[in-house]
N, C-alpha and C positions, 0 to 999 in steps of 0.2 A: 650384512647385506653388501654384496659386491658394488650392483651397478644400483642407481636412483637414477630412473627416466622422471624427469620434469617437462612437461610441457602449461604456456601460458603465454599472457602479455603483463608484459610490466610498466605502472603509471607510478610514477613521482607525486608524493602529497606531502603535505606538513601536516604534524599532528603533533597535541600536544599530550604527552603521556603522564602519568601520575610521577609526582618529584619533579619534573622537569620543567621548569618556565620558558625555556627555548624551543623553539619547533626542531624536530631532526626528522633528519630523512629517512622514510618508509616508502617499503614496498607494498602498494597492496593488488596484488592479480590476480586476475578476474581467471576461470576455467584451468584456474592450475590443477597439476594432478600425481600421482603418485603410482608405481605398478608395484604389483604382488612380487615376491622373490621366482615364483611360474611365469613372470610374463601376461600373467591370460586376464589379467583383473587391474582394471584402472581405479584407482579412486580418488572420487573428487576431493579435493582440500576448497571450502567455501571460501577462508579468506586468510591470505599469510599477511603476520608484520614484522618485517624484519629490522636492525637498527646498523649501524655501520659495526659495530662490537657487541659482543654475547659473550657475557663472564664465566666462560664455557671453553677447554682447548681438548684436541685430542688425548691429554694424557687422564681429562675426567672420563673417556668415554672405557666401558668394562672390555676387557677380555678376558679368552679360556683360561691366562694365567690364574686372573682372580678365584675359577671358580675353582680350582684344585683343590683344596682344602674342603672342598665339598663333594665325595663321591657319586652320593646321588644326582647329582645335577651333568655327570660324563657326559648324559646325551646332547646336552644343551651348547648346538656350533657356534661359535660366533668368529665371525670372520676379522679378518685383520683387515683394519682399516687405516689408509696413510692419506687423511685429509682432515680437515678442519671440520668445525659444527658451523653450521653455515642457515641451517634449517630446522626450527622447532616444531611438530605436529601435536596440537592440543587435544584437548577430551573432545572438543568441539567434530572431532574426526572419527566417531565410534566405529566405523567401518575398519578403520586401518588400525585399531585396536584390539577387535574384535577375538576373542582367545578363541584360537583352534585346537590347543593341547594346553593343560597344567602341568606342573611336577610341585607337588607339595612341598611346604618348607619343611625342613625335619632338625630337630638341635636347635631350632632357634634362628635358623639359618636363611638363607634366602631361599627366595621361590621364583619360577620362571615362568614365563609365557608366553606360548607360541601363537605370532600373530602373521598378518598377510605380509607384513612388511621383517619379520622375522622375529627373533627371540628379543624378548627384552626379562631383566633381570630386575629384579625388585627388594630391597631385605639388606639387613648388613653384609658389607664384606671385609669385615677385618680392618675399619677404620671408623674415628670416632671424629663426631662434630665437632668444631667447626672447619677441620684440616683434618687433613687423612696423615698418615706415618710418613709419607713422602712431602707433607705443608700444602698438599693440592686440594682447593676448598671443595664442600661438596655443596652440590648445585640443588634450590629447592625450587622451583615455579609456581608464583597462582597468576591464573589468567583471569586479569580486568578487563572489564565490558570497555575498550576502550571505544570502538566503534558508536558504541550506546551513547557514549559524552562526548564524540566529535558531532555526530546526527542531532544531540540535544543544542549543540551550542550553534553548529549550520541552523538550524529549525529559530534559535534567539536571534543572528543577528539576519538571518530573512527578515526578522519582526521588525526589528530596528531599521534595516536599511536595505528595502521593498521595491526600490527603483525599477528593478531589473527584470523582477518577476513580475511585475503590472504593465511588463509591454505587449501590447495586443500581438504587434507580427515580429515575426523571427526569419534568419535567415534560414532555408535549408540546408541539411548538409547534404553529402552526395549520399548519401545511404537513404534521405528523406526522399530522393526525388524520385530515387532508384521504386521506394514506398509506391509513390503520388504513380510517376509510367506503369506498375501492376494496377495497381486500382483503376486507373483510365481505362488502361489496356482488358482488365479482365470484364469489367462492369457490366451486370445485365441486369435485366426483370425477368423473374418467372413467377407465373401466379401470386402477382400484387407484391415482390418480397424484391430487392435486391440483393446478387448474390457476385460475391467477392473472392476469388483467390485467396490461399493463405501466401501473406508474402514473406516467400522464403530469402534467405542471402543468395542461396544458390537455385539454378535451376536443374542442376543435376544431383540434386542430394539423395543421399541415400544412407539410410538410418540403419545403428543394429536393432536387433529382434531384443526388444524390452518384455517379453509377455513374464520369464521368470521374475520379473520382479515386479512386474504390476501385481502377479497373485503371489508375492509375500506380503503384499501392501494389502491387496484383499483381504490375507488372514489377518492380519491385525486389526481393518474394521470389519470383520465376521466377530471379532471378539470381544470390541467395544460392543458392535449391534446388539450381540444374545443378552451382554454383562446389561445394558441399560434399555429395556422394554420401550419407556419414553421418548429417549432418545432413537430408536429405532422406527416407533412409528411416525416422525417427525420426517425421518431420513427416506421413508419409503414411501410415503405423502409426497414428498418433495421430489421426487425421481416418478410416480407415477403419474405428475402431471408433467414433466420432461416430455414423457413417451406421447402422453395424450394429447400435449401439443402439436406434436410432429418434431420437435425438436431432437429427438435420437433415434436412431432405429436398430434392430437387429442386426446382424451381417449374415447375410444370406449365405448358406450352407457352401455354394459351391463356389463364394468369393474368400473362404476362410482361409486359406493357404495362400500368400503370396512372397515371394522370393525375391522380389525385386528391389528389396529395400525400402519402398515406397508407404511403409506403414509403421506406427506406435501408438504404444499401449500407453492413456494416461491415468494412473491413480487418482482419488478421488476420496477429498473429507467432507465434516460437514461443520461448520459455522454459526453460530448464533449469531444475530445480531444484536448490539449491546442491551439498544433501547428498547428496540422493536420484537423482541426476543424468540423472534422467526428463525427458523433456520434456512442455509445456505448452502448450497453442495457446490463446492469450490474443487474444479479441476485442474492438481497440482502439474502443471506447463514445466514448472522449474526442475521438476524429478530430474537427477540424474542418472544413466547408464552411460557406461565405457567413456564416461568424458565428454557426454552430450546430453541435451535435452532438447526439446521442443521449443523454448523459448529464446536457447542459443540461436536457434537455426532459425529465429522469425526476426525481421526487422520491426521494430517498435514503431515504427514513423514518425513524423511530425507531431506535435501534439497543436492539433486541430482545435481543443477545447477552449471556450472564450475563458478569459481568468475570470476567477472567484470574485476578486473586489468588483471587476467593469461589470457583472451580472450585477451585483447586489447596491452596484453605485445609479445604472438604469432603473433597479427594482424601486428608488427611493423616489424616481421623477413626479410622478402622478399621482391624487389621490383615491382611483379605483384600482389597486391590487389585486392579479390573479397567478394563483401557482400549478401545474399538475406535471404530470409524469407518465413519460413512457414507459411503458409494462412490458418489462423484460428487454429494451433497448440490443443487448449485444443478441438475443436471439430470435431476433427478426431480420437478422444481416444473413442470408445462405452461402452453404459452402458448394463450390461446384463438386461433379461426383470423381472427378479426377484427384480430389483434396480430401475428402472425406477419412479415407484410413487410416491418416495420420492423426486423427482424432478417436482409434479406438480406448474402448473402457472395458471391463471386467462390471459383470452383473450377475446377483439373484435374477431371475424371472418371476416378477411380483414381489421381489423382494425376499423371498421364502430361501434362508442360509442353508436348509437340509438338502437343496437340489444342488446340482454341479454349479458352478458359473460358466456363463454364454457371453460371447463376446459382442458389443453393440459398439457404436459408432456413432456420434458428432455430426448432425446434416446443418450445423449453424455456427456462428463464431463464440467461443464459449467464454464466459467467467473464468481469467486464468490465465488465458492467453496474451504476453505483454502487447499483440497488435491488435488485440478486440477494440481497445476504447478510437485507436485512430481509424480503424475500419470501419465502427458504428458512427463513428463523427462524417467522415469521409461520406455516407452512405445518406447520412440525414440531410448533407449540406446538397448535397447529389438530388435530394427532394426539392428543394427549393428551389434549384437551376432548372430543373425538370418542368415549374410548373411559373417561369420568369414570365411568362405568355398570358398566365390563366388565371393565377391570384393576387392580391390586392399587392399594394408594395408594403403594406404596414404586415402583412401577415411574413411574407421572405424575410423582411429584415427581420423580425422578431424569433423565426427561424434558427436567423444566422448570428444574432447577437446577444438573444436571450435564454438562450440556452445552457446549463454547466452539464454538460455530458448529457445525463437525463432529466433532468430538472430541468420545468420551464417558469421561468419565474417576468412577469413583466405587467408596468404598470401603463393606465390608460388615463384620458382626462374624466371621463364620463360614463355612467353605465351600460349606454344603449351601445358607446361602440366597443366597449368589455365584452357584453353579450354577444356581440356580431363577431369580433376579433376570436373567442372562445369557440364558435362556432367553425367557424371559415379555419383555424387553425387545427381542428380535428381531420376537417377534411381534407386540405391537403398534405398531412403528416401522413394519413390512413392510404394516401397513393403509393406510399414509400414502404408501406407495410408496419408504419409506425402508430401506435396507439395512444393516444393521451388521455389518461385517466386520472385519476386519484387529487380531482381539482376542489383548491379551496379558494376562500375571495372575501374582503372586507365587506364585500356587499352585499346584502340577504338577496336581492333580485338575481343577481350574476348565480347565485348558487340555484336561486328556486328557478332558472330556467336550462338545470343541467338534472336526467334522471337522475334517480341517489344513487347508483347502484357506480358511476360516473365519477362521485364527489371522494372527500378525502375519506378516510374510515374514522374519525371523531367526529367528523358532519353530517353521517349516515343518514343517522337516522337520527338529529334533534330536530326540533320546532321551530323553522325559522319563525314563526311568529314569538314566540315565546322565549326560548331556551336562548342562552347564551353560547357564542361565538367562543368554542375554546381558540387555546395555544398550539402553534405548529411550528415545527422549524424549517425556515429558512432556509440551504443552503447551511445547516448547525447553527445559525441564527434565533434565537429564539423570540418568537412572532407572538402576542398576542393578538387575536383579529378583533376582538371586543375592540379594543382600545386602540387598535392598529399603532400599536409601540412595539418595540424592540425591546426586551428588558433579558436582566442575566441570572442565570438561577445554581451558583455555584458550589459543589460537592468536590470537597478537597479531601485525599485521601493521605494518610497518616505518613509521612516520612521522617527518614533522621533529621534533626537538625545540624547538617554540614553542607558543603558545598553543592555532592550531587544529589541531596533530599531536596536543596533551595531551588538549583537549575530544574528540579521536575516538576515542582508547584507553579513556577513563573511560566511554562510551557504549558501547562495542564488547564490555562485560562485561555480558550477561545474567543476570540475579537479580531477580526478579519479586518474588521472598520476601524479600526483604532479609538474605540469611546472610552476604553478606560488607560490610556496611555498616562494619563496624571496621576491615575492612582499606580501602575505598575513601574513607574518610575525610581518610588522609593523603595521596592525591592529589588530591583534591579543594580540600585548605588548599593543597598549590601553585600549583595554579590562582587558587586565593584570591589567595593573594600577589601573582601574577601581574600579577592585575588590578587591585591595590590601586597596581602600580608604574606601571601606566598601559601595559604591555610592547602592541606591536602585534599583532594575530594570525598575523604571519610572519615578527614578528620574531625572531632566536638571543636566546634566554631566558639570565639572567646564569650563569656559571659554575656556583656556589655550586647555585645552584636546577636547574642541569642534574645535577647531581652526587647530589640528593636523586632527583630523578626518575628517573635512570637505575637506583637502590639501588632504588626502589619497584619499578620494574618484575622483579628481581630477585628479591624479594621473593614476588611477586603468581605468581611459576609454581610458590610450595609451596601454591596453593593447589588444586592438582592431588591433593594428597595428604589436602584435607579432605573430610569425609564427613560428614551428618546423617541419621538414621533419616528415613525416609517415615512413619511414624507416630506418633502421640504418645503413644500406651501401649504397655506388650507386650502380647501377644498372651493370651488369654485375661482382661485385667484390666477388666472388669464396673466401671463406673463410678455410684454414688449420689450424688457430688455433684462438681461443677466451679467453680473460682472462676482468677480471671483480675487477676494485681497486675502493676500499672505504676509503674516506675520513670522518672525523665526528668531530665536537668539539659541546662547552655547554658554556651557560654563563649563569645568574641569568637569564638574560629573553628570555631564549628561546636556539634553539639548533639546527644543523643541520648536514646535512649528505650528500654529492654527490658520486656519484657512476658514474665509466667512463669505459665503454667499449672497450677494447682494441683489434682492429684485425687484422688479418694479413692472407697477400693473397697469393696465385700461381700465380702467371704470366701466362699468356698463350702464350702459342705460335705463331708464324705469321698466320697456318694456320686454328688457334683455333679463333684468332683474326678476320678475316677476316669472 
């Protein structure tokens, strides 16, 4: 290959790679990309890591010299190259792989193939491992998931040391604000909905024509749909209540043709959910063509969303608890009809694979899009300002502070103003176009005065007089409402015993709140150890240390049997003052900290009592 156009940005990270206790410097760039030897085909490279040295020089790299000895192989050009290896392209890149032309091996010989980025050469050439005739090594590659074990160990020491992420406000950047002026600027109501601009970087962008490869993505699921009957009717269920919402529409015949750049195609799978084992039709934003996508060209904005913990630290205040959820949150935000085409999709018409596909079109902010969750946030909070005049202030702030995305989760003192708050909360969410449904509540009243059809789907339809109060989760919290405890119900899935079998189990335990921080301690000083001995991430970890590990995990299933109340007082106890003492020490391996809440109450009266 002559020329290698690269385009990208390049970020400076440390990373620790397999063998290496030192961090070295890597590249890792975001929208890099590679062209075809024609020019006319870009393709995307997801993620390069490069190191300062690759035991790799121009004289490993082949030429036509080598292939003389092989007649069949004449037609195979490869060009003379006077530079260094500078740049590795992995499997991870099947595009630029991708065989255009074979030439069979023949004698035992090698074989060739013709790809977008040119011939590559595969098979002996007349040198034998570990050094070639000339003493030049030859070069073998496996690609570790290193990414996977940086993301794992980022994800442990968030655990560890949470400061950062449990700050309610952040500064913006100038891209957030740039966000915040389109939303102001765009912002309307039409028929009960607000409807939001997609925010683009630019405002003169102009996209290429993606439809060829939205329908090779179609044929591949036309071929899952036929292969799995089930999975099919799950998938056309789920799209035909899309339409019947108003949420997609056709593209009218004489809007199909435009030129202007102003429109893309985006493909479209489908997702189970784990628990819930619904399906999802997730519109993939991220698709690549010519070095773009949809999600390149959208600003993400601010993230709006209260944190995890300060939801679930308010959920604990009181003891009447209520939860429910907005049904369908990102597609009750509209898109105006200037934005529309940049959301089209490829479709059956009812789903039926034997007719053509028709082109339809996104009238809402979708599942997919990295600016949906700032836009549906933006839009909800946009409710609450809307209505600072008209509703209570306990219902705004609850609004604005109780919410994770679409979850609302908040606790009260008493039932009557649970019922009230429940109430008054549907209806001014329902001004915003926002629906609150799927509500559960420690308290049989709070439930038995919402229809069922309203409540969660395991409270449907039991007896609140009779039947018992199941388990729901939290925010992944697992809630018993009988009991109104928190308890944990742990499914560990089988790994090696080495380093990154250990880092997957220690991640794979959900605790937002930090309840079982004393038990996950002493796995975590294994790991310690671990890495103090220098062990590799796939390497059999020493006996001694397997023997503790294996007793932890042992261990770690009576935690199935612990339980913490969901509140912090009982129930009736009127609180006049609150203080808050912290304890903390450190030792070589490890360090901790409790925190005790101290409170103190009013008495009540006889006649307050009664």
């Amino acid at each position: 290959m002559e020329k290698l156009s690269i385009r990208g940005r390049k970020t400076d990270i440390l990373l620790r790679t397999m063998g290496q206790e030192k961090p070295v410097q890597t590249y890792n760039v975001s929208g890099l990309q590679v062209c075809s030897l024609d020019g006319d085909d870009f393709i995307e490279l997801p993620e390069v890591f490069t190191q300062p040295a690759i035991p790799v020089n121009s004289e490993n790299i082949t030429c036509e010299e080598d292939l003389k000895q092989w007649p069949y192989l004449q037609a195979v050009q490869l060009k003379s190259i006077s530079a260094e290896v500078s740049l590795l392209i992995g499997v991870n890149v099947p595009k630029a792989l991708e065989p255009l032309k074979v030439i069979n091996s023949q004698d035992k010989g090698p074989y060739a193939v013709l790809t977008h980025l040119g011939w590559i050469v595969n098979g002996p050439l007349g040198t034998s491992p570990p050094l070639d005739q000339h003493g030049r090594p030859q070069i073998v590659a496996n690609r570790i998931s290193v990414a996977r074990l940086e993301e794992l160990l980022v994800r442990q020491y968030n655990q560890d040391f949470s400061e950062l992420a449990h700050q309610e406000k952040a500064e913006h950047s100038v891209e957030d604000k740039r966000f915040l002026q389109i939303m102001n600027e765009s912002i309307t109501k039409k028929e009960g909905h607000y409807e939001l601009r997609l925010p683009f970087r630019r405002d003169d962008l102009h996209l290429p024509n993606n439809r060829k490869m939205a329908e090779q993505r179609a044929l591949g699921l036309k071929k899952r749909l036929e292969k799995d009957q089930s999975f099919k009717n799950d998938y056309v269920n789920f799209m035909n209540d899309v339409f019947k919402k108003g949420f997609a529409e056709m593209v009218p015949e004489e809007q199909l043709l435009r030129m202007d750049g102003r429109l893309w195609y985006i493909p479209h799978h489908g997702v189970y959910h784990k628990q819930k084992k619904s399906i999802r039709v997730v519109f993939d934003c991220t698709s690549s063509f010519q070095g773009t996508s949809l999600n390149s060209e959208l600003l993400q904005g601010p993230d709006l969303t209260n944190t995890l913990l300060g939801v679930l630290l308010r959920f604990r205040q009181e003891s009447v608890a209520v939860m429910g959820d907005i049904e369908g949150m990102f597609h009750q935000v509209r898109i105006p009809e200037n934005d529309v085409d940049f959301l089209r999709f490829l479709w059956w018409p009812d789903g039926n694979t034997n007719q053509p596909l028709r082109e339809f079109r996104m009238v809402v902010h979708l599942f997919g899009a990295v600016s949906s969750p700032s836009c549906a946030n933006f839009a909800l909070r946009q409710t609450a300002e809307d209505n600072k005049n008209k509703a209570d202030t306990s219902v705004l702030a609850t609004i604005r502070h109780n919410f994770y995305v679409d979850d609302c989760l908040k606790s009260v003192p008493d039932v009557s103003k649970a019922i009230t708050l429940v109430q008054d909360l549907k209806a001014v969410c329902a001004t915003g176009g926002f629906k609150l449904t799927k509500w559960t509540s420690n308290s049989r009243a709070v439930l038995a005065s919402l229809p069922s059809e309203e409540r969660a789907k395991e409270i449907k339809n039991i007896d609140l007089e009779r039947d018992k109060l199941p388990a729901e989760r939290a925010l992944g919290m697992r809630w018993d409402i009988e009991s109104d405890t928190f308890f944990f119900n742990i499914t560990l899935k089988e790994q090696p015993h080495n380093r990154r079998g250990i880092l997957s189990v220690l991640n794979s335990v959900y605790d937002p709140l930090g309840f079982l921080s004393p038990v996950m301690l002493s796995g975590k000083k294994i790991l310690q150890e671990l890495c103090k001995m220098n062990c590799g991430w796939d390497e059999e970890i020493p006996t001694a240390h397997a023997s503790k590990w294996k007793e932890w995990l042992r261990e770690l299933q009576l935690i199935s049997s612990f339980r913490i109340g969901r509140c912090y007082k009982p129930a009736g106890f009127e609180v006049t003052s609150a203080q808050l003492h912290h304890f903390c020490d450190a030792s070589e391996g490890g360090y901790g900290t409790v925190s005790y809440l101290r409170l103190t109450r009013r008495y009540l009266s006889a006649d307050e009592a009664k």
